[in-house]
C-alpha positions as CSV (number, residue, x, y, z in Angstrom):
1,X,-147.0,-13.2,166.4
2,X,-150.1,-13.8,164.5
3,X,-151.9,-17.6,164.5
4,X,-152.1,-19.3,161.8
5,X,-155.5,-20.3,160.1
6,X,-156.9,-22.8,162.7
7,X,-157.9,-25.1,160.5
8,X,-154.3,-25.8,159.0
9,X,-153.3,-27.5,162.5
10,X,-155.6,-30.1,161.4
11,X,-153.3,-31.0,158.0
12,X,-151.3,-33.9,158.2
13,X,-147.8,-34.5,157.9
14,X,-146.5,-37.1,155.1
15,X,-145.8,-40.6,156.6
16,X,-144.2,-41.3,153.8
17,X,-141.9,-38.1,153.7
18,X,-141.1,-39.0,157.4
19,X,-139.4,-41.8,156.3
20,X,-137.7,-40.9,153.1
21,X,-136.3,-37.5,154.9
22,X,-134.5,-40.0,157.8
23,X,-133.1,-42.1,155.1
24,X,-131.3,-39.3,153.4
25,X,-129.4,-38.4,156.6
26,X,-128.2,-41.9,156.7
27,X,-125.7,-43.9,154.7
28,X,-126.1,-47.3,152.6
29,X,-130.0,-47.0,152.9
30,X,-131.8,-48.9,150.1
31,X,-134.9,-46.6,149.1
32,X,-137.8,-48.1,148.4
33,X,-140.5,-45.4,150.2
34,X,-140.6,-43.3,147.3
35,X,-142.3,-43.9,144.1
36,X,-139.4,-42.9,142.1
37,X,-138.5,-44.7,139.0
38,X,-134.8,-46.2,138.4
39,X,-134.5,-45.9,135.0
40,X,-133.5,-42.3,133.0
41,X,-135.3,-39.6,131.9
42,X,-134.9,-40.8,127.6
43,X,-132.7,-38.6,125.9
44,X,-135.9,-37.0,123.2
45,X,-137.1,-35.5,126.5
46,X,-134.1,-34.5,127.7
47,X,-133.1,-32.8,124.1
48,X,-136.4,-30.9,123.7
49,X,-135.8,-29.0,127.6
50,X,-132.6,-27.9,126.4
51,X,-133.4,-27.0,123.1
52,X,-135.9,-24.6,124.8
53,X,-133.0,-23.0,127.5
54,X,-130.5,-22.6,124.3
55,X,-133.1,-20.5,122.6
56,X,-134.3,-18.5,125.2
57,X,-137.9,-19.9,125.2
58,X,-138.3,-19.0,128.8
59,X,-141.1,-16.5,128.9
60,X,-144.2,-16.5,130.6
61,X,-146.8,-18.8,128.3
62,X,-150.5,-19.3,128.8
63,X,-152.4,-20.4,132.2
64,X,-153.5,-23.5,130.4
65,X,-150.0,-23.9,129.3
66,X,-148.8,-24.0,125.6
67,X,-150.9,-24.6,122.5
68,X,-148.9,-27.2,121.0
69,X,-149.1,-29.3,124.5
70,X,-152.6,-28.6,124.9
71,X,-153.1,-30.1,121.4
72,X,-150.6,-32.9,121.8
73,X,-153.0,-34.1,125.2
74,X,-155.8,-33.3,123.4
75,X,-155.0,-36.3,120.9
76,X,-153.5,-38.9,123.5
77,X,-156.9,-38.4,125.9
78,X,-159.0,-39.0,122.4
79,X,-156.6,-41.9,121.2
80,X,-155.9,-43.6,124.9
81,X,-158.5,-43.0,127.0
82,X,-161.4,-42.5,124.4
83,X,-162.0,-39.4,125.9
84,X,-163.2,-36.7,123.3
85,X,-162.7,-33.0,124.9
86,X,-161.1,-29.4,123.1
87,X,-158.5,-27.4,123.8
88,X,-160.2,-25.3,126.7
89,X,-160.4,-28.6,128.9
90,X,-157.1,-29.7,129.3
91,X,-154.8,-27.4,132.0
92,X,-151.2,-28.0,132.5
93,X,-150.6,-28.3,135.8
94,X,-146.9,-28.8,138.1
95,X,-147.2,-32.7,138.1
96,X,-150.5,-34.3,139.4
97,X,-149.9,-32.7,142.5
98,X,-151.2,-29.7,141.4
99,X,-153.7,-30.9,139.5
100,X,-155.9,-32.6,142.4
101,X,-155.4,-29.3,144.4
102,X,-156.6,-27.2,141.9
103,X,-159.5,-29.8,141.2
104,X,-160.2,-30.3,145.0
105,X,-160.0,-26.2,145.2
106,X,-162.7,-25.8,142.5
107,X,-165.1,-27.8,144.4
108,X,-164.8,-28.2,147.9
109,X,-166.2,-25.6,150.4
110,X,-165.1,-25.0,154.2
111,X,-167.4,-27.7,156.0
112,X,-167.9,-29.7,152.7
113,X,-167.4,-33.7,152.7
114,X,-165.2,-35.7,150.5
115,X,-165.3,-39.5,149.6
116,X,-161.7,-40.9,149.8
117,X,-160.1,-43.9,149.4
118,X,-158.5,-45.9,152.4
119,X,-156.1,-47.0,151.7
120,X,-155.4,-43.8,149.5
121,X,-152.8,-41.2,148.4
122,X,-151.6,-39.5,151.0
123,X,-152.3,-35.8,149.4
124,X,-156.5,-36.7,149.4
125,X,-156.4,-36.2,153.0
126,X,-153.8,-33.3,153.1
127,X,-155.6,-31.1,150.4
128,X,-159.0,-31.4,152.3
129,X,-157.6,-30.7,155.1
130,X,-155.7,-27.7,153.5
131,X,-159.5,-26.0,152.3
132,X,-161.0,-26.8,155.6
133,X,-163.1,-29.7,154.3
134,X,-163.3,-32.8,155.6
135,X,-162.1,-36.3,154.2
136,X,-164.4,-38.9,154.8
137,X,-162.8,-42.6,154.3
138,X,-164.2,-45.3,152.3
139,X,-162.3,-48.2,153.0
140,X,-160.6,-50.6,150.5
141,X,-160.3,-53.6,152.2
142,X,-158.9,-57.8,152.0
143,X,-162.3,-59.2,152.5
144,X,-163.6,-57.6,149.2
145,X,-160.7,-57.6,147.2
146,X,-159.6,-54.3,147.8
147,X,-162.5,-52.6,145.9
148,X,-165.0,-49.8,147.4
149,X,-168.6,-51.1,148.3
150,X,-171.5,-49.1,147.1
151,X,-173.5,-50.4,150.3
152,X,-170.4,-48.3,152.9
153,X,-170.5,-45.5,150.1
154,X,-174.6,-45.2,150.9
155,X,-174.2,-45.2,154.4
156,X,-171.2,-42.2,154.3
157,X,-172.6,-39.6,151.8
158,X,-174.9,-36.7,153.6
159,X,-175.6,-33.4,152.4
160,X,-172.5,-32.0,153.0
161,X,-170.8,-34.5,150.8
162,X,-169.9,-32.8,147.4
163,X,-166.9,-35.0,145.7
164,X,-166.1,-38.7,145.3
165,X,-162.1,-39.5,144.4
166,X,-161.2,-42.5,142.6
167,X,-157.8,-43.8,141.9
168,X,-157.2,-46.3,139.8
169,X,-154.7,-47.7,139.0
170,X,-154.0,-47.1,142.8
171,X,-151.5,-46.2,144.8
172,X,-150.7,-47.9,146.9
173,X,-152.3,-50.9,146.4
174,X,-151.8,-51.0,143.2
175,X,-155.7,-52.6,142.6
176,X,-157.6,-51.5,139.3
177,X,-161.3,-50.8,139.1
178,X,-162.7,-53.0,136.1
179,X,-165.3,-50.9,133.9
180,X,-168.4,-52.3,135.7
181,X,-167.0,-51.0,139.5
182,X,-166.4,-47.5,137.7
183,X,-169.8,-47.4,135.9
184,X,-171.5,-48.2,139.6
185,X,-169.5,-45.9,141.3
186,X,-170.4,-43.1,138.2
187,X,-174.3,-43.9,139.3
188,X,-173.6,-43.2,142.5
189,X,-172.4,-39.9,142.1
190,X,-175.3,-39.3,140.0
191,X,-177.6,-40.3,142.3
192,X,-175.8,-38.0,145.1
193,X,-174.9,-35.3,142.1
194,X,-172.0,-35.5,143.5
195,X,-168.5,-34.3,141.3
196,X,-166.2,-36.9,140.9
197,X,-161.7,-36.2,140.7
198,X,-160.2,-39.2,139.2
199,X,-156.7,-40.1,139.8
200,X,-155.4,-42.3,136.8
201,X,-151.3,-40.7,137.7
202,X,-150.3,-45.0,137.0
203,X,-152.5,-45.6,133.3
204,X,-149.8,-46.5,131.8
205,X,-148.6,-49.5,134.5
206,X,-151.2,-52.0,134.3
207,X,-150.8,-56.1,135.2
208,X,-153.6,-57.4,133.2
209,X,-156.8,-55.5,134.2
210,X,-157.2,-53.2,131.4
211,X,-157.0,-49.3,132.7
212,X,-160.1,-47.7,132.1
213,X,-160.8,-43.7,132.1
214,X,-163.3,-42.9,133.9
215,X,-164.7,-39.7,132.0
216,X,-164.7,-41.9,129.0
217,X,-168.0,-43.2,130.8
218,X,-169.6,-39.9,131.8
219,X,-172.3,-39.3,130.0
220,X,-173.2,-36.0,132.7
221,X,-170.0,-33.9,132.7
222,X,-169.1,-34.0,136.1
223,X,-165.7,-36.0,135.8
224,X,-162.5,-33.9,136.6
225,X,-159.9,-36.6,135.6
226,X,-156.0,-35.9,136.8
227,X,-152.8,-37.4,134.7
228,X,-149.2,-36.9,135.1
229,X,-146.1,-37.7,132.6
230,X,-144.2,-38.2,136.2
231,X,-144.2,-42.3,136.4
232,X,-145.0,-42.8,132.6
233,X,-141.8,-40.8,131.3
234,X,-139.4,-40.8,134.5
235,X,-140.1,-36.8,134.8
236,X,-140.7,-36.7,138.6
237,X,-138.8,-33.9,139.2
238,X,-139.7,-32.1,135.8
239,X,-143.2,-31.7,137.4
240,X,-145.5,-31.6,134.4
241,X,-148.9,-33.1,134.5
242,X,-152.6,-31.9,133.8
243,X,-156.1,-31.3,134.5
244,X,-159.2,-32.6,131.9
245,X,-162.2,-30.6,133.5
246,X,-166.0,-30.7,132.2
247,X,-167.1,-28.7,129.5
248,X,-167.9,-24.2,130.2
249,X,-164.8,-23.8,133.0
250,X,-162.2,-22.0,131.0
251,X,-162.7,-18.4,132.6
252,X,-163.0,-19.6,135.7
253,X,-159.5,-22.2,135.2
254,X,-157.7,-19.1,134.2
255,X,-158.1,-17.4,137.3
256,X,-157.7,-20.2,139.2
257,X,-154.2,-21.1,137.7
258,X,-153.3,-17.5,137.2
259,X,-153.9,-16.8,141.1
260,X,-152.0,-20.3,141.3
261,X,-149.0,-20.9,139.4
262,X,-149.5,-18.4,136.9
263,X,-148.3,-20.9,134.2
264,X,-145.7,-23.9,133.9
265,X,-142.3,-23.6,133.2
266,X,-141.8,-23.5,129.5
267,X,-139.0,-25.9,129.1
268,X,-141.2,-28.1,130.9
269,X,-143.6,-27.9,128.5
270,X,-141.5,-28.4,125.8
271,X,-140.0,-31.8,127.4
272,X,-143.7,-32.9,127.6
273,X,-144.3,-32.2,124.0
274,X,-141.7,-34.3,123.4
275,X,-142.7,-37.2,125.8
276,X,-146.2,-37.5,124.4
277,X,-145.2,-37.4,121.0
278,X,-141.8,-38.9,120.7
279,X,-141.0,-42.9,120.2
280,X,-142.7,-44.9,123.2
281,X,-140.4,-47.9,123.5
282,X,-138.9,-46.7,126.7
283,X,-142.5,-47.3,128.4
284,X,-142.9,-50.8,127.1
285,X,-139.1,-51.3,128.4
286,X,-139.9,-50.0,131.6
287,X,-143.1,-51.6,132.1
288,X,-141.3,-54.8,131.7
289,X,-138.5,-54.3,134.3
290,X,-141.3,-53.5,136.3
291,X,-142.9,-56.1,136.0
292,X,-139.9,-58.5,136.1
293,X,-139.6,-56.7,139.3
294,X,-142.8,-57.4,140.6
295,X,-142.2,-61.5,139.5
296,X,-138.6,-61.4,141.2
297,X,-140.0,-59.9,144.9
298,X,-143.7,-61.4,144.8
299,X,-141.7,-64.9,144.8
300,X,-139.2,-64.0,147.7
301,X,-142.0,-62.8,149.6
302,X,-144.2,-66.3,149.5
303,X,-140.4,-68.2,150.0
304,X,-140.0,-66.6,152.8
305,X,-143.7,-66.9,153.6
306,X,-144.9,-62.7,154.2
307,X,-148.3,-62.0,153.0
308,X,-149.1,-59.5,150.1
309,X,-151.7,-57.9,147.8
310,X,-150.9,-59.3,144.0
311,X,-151.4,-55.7,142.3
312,X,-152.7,-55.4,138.4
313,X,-151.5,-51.6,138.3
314,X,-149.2,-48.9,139.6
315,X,-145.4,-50.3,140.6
316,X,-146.2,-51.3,143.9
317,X,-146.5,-54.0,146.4
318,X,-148.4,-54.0,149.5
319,X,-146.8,-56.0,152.1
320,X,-148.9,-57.2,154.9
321,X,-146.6,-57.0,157.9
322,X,-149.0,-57.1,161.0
323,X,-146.9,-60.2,162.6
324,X,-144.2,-57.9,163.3
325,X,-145.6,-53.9,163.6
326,X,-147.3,-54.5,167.4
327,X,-150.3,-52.1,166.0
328,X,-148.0,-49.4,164.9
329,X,-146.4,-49.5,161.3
330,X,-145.4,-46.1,161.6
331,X,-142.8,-46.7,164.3
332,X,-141.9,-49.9,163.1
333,X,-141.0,-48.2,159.8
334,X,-139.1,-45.7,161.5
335,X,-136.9,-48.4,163.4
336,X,-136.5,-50.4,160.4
337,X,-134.9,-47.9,158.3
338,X,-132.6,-47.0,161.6
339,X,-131.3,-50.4,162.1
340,X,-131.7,-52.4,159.1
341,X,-131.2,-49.4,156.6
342,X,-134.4,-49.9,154.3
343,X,-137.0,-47.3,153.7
344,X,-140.6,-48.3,152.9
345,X,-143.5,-46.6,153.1
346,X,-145.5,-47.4,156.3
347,X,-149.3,-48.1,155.3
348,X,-151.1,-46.0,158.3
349,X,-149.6,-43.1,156.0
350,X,-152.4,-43.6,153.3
351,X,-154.8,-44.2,155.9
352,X,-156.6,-45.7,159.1
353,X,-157.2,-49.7,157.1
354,X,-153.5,-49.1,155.9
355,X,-152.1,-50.2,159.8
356,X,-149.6,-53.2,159.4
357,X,-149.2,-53.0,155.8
358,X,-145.8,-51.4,154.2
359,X,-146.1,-50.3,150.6
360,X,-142.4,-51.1,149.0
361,X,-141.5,-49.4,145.3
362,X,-140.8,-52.3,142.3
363,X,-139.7,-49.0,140.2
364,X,-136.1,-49.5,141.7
365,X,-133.1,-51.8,141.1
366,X,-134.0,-55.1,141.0
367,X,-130.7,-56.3,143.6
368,X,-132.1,-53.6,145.9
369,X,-135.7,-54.4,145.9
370,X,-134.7,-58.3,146.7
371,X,-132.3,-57.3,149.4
372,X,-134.9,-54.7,151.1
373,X,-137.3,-58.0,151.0
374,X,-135.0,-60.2,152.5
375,X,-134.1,-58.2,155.6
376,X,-138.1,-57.3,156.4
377,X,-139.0,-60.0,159.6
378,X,-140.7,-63.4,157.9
């Protein structure tokens, strides 16, 4: 039998799948590995899929998907996230998934060098891996607040380095870069030339600390910014997000997406429409259960006295739990959701300064969320 590509070995697994693939083989598990909202898709969305499967709207459509979603994006990116851009810059993509491949495929090389967050979304790592490039970790750390420092960024970029990744709002530590940290870290790619992928999946979840887009700031087109209606709408499994690339790609997105995907689903599309365009209440009322979450669990934890990062974005908590991991979170997680029937999301899954840290989903049911909390080891 033929090898595979050698590099590919060198792809790693999902922590976090680890532990949400043992949960479903066991019974009375509360989940709360997964960043899977509680709360239903709202029925507008719903209506507009179907509407499109009763009439047979179920052909192939564009690579950049279709017109009326382009232009729908078009208008949220100018009217949210002051970013001005045309039709040709916005690609539909299968959730922000495929989005930060297809960015990270545009620009990476075998050998190059890409800036990632640590801790940081598990799919940085796996997608460099994936194109033979390497990640190289910029750490995100207590003793600065959780924000990157220029002075650690200098001393990791070399000549091979091409991209820098930010994510903010972050998963998983749910920190959000103020406009001054993003303007710095803009100037630093500029410095480097270096291409920059933003992450801003959680824009819509913020505690606070205002979210800010970063290619709303770029004055040099070399932003490729990646956004989902996953979190935002409860569409996980709908998988529609997209792609806002620099000005001059649109041949060259065509190919790539037509070698790709080809297109989205059309339904899909059609539920996005919807989404973007439909009434919004359902995202205020989930941002507060969120949030009434976040107040609920943040004050169990200090009862019970277990340290944690107080997040201004996403719909998570990071959970320091170094007193009782013995140096391996992994394992710990996997014994915790064996005996005591919770999953979390073990924090050496989003990388090396994640050890001892859990990350625990507040987009759940509140009763859960508490009683997961009260069986982790004060």
């Amino acid at each position: 039998m033929p090898s595979l590509a050698p590099h590919i070995a060198s792809v790693p697994a999902s922590g976090i799948r680890r532990i949400f693939e043992i949960a479903t083989e066991l019974d009375d598990v509360i989940s709360l590995a997964v960043g899977e909202p509680d709360v239903a898709v709202a029925p507008h969305i719903a209506a507009a899929a179907t509407a499109a499967w009763h009439r047979d709207d179920t052909d192939y459509g564009p690579n950049g998907g279709i017109a009326p979603l382009r232009r729908v994006i078009v208008d949220k990116l100018a009217s949210r996230n002051n970013i001005t851009v045309d039709l040709e810059q916005v690609w539909v993509t299968v959730g922000a998934t495929q989005g930060l491949h297809l960015a990270m495929q545009l620009l990476l090389a075998a050998g190059d060098e890409v800036l990632i967050p640590d801790p940081g979304y598990t799919i940085f790592t796996m997608n460099a891996r994936m194109l033979d490039a390497t990640p190289v970790p910029y750490s995100l750390t207590p003793d600065r607040d959780f924000m990157a420092s220029l002075d650690e960024l200098e001393r990791l970029v070399t000549e091979r380095t091409r991209v820098l990744i930010v994510n903010s709002p972050s998963n998983p530590l749910g920190t959000v870069f103020p406009e001054p940290v993003l303007r710095e870290l803009l100037a630093f790619a500029s410095r480097h030339d270096l291409w920059v992928i933003s992450d801003e999946v959680y824009e819509y979840f913020t505690w606070g600390e205002p979210h800010v887009s970063l290619a709303a700031l770029d004055t040099e087109d070399r932003v490729f910014s990646v956004f989902s209606l996953s979190k935002t709408y409860a569409m996980t499994g709908i998988r529609v997000g997209y792609l806002v690339t620099p000005k001059g790609l649109a041949a060259t997105m065509r190919t790539m997406q037509e070698a790709s995907i080809s297109c989205v689903n059309t339904p899909a599309q059609h539920a996005a429409i919807a989404a973007l365009t439909g009434e919004q209440h359902h995202i205020d009322d989930a941002r507060a259960h969120y949030a009434e979450n976040l107040r609920a669990a943040t004050a169990l934890l200090e009862e019970r006295g277990i340290r944690y990062l107080d997040p201004h974005g996403a719909f998570y908590l990071w959970i320091d739990m170094r007193h009782a991991t013995d140096g391996d979170v992994a394992a710990w997680a996997e014994r915790f959701v064996l005996v005591d029937r919770v999953a979390v999301a073990p924090g050496s899954a989003f990388g090396r300064s994640g050890e001892g840290w859990i990350r625990v989903c507040l987009a759940s049911n509140e009763n859960d969320l508490l009683e997961g909390i009260r069986r982790l080891p004060a």
